[in-house]
C-alpha positions as CSV (number, residue, x, y, z in Angstrom):
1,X,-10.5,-22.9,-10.4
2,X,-11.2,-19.8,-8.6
3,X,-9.1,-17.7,-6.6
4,X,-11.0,-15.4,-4.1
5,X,-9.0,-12.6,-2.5
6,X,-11.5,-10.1,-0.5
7,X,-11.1,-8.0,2.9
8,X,-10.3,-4.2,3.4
9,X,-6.9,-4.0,3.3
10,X,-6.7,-3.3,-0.8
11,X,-2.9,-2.7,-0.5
12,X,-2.2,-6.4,0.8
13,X,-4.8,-7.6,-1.2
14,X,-3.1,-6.3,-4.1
15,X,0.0,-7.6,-3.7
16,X,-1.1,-10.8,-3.4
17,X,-3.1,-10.6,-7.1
18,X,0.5,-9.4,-8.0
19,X,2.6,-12.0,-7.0
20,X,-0.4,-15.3,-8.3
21,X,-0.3,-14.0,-11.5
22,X,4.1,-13.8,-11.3
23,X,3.6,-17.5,-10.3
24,X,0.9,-18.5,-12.9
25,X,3.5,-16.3,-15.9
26,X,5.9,-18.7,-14.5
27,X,4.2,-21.9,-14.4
28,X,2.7,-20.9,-18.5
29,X,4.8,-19.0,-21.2
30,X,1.8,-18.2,-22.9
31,X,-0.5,-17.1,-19.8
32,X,-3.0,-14.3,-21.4
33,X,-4.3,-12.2,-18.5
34,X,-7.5,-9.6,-18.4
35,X,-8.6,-7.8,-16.3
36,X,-12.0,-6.5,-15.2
37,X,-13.5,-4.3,-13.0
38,X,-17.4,-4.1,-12.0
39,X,-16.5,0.0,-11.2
40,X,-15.6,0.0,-14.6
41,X,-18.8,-1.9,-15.7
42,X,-17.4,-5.1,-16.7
43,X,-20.1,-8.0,-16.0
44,X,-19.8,-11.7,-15.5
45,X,-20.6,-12.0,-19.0
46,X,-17.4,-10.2,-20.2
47,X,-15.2,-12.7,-17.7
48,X,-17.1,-15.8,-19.0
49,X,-16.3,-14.7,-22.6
50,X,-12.4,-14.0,-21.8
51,X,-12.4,-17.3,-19.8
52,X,-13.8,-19.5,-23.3
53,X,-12.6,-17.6,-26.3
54,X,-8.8,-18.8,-26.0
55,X,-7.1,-18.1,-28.9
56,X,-4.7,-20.8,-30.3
57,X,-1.1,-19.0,-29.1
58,X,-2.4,-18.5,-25.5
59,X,-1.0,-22.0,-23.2
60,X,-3.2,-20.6,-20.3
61,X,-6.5,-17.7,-19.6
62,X,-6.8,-16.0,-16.5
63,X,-9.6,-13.6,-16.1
64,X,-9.5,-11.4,-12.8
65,X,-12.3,-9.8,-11.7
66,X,-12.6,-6.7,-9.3
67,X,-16.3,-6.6,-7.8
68,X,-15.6,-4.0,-5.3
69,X,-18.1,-4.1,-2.4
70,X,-19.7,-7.5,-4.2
71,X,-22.7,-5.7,-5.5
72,X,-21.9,-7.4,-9.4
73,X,-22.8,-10.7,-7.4
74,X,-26.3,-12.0,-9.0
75,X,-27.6,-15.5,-8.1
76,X,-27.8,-16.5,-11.8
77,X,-24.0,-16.8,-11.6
78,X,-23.9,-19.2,-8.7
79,X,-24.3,-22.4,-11.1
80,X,-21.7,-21.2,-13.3
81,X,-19.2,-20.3,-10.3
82,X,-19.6,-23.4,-8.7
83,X,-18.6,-25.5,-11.7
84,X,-15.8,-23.2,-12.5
85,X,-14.4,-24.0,-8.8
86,X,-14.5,-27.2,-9.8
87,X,-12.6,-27.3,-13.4
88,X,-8.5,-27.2,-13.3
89,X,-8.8,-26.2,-16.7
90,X,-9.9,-22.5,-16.5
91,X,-9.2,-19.8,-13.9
92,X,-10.5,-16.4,-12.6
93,X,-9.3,-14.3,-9.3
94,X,-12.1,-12.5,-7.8
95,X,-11.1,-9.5,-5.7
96,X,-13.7,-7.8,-3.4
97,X,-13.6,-5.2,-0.5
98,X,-15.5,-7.7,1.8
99,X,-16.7,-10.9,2.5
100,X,-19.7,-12.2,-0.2
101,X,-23.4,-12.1,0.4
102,X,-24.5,-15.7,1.8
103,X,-26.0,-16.9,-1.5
104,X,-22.2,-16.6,-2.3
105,X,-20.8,-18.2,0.8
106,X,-19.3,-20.5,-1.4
107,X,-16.6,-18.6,-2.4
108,X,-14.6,-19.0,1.1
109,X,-14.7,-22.5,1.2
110,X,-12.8,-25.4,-0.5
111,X,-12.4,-25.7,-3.8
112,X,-12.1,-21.9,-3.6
113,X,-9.1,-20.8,-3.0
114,X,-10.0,-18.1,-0.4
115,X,-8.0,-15.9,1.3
116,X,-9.0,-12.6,3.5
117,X,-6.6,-9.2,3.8
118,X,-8.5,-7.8,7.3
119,X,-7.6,-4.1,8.0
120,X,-4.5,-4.5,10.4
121,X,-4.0,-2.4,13.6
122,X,-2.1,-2.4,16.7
123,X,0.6,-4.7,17.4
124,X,0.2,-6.5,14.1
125,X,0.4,-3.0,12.0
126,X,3.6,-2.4,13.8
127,X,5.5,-5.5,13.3
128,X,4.2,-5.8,9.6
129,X,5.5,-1.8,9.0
130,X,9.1,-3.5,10.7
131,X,9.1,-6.4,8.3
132,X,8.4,-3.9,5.4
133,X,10.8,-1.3,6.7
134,X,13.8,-4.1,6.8
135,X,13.5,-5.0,4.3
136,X,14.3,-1.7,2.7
137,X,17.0,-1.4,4.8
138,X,15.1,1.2,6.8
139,X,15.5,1.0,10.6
140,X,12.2,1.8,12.6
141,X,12.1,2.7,16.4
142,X,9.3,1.5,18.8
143,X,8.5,4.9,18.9
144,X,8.7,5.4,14.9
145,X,6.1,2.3,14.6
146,X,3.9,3.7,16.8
147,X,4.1,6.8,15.2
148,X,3.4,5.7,11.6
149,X,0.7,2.7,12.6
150,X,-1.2,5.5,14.4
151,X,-0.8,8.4,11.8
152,X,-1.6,6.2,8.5
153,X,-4.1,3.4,10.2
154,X,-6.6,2.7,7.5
155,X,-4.6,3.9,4.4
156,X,-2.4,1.3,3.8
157,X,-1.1,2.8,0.7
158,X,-0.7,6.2,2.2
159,X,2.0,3.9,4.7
160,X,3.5,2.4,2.6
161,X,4.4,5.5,-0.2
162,X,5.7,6.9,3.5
163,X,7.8,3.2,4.1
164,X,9.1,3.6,0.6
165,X,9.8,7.5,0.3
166,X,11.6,7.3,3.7
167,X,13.6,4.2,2.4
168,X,15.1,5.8,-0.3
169,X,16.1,9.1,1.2
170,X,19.0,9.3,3.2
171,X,17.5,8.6,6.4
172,X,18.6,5.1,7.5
173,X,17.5,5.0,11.0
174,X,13.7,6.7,11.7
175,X,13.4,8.2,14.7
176,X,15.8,5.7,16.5
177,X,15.9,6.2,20.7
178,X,20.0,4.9,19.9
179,X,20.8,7.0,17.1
180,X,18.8,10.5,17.7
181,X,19.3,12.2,20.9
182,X,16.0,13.3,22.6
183,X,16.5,17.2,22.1
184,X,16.7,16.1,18.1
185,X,13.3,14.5,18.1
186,X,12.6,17.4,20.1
187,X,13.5,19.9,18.0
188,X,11.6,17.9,15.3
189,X,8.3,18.1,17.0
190,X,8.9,21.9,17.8
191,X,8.7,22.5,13.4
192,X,6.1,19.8,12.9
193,X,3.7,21.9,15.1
194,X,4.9,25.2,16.0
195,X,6.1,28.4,13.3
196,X,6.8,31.7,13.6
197,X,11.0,33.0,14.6
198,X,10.7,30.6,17.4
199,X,10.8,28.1,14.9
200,X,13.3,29.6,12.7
201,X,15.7,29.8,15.6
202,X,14.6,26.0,16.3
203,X,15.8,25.0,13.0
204,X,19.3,27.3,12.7
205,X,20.0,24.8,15.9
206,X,19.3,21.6,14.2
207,X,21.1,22.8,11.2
208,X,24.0,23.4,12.8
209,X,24.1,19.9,14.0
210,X,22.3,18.1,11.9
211,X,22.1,17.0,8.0
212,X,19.6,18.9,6.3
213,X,18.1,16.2,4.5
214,X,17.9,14.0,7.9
215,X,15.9,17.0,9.5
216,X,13.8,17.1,6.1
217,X,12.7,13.5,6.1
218,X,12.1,13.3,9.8
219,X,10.3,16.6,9.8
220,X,7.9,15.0,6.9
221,X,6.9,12.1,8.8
222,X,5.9,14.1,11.5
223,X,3.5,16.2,10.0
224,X,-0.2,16.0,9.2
225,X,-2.9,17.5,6.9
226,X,-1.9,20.4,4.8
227,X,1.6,20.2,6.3
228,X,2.4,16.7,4.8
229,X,0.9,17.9,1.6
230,X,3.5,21.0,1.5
231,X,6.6,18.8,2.4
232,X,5.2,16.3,-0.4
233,X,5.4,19.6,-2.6
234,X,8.9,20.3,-1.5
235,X,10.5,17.0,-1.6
236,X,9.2,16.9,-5.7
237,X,10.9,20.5,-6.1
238,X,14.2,19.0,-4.3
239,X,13.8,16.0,-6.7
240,X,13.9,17.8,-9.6
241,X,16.4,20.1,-8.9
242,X,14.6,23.4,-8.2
243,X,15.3,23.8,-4.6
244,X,17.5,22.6,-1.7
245,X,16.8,20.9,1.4
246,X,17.9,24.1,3.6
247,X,15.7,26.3,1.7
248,X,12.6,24.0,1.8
249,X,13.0,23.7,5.5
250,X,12.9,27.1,5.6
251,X,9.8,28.2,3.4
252,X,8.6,25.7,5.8
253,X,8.9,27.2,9.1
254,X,8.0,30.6,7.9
């Protein structure tokens, strides 16, 4: 049996190769998994071997194989991958960044099992980030999806780390039109993209009406490039102890 998992989106894609191989551990106590990748140099002939030499304690061999852009695809595997489609009794997953060469069509039709992870954008980002977000217990404005589909399309992972960082800090409620008066959000935008005193006054404000480590996480998401890279810096040093939110917010601005 093969198990074909291809498309962009290498975060979804992922996840997916995640939770087969939690259903196949399930399914066979003695599952023995390896792994390959073609970036790595592995070759067909390394996944054939794992997929034959099954030692006497293993119930069940799965061999995954990472191909990357599908370049490791040679016709002189074709045979060999269509009869393995075919057999019950030994499995591979096959994860590429994109759909295979036509000599391999094959692999997206039935017995394959095929499924694509497409780049998402848009609406469909945004309701996926909401889904995510909930699920953390992490409350996202219409204006907060926007905001985070826009600023990470393309970097799924990057969205994500952002999803779970935001999650477990104390902010609950990101960017909420309910919860965050305007002049907060405001205020926000004023230290995401100004600096200077006029900034330092901006932030004595917001301080003096606002938790520290609210401003902090808001203030991350809404900065870019170096910026983002700095608050990353920060929130470590807050992590371990080393500085405060106040004073971080402060190094920041100045």
């Amino acid at each position: 049996m093969i198990v074909f998992l291809y498309g962009p989106d290498a975060y979804r894609r992922s996840r997916k190769e995640k939770q087969l191989v939690a259903e196949y551990r399930k399914k066979h106590s003695a599952l023995s998994v390896d792994f390959f990748d073609a970036a790595e140099g592995a070759t067909w002939d390394d996944v054939r071997g794992a997929v034959k030499n099954r030692s006497l304690f293993d119930d069940k061999k799965l061999a995954i194989m990472n191909v990357r852009d599908g370049a490791v695809f040679v016709k002189e595997e074709i045979k060999w991958l269509k009869a393995l489609a075919a057999n019950p009794d030994e499995t591979i997953f096959i994860t590429a960044d994109g759909a295979p060469l036509k000599p391999f069509a094959f692999l997206l039709a039935a017995p394959v099992h095929a499924q694509e992870f497409a780049e998402l954008s848009g609406k469909a980002l945004q309701i996926f980030v909401e889904v995510e977000a909930g699920q953390r217990g992490l409350k996202i404005s219409g204006q907060g999806l926007a905001q985070l589909a826009a600023e990470y399309r393309g970097d799924m992972w990057g969205l994500m780390t952002e999803i779970d960082r935001l999650a477990l800090s104390s902010v609950k409620d990101f960017v909420s039109e309910k919860s965050s008066p305007e002049d907060f959000i405001s205020a926000i935008k004023k230290l995401a993209y100004g600096g200077g005193a006029g900034s330092l006054a901006t932030l004595e404000r917001a301080l003096a009406h606002e938790d520290p480590a609210k401003i902090f996480n808001v203030l991350a998401a809404f900065t870019s490039g170096e910026k983002k890279r700095r608050m990353a810096d920060y929130d470590a040093a807050i992590k371990f102890g080393t500085l405060d939110y106040e004073s971080a917010l402060t190094d920041f601005v100045l």
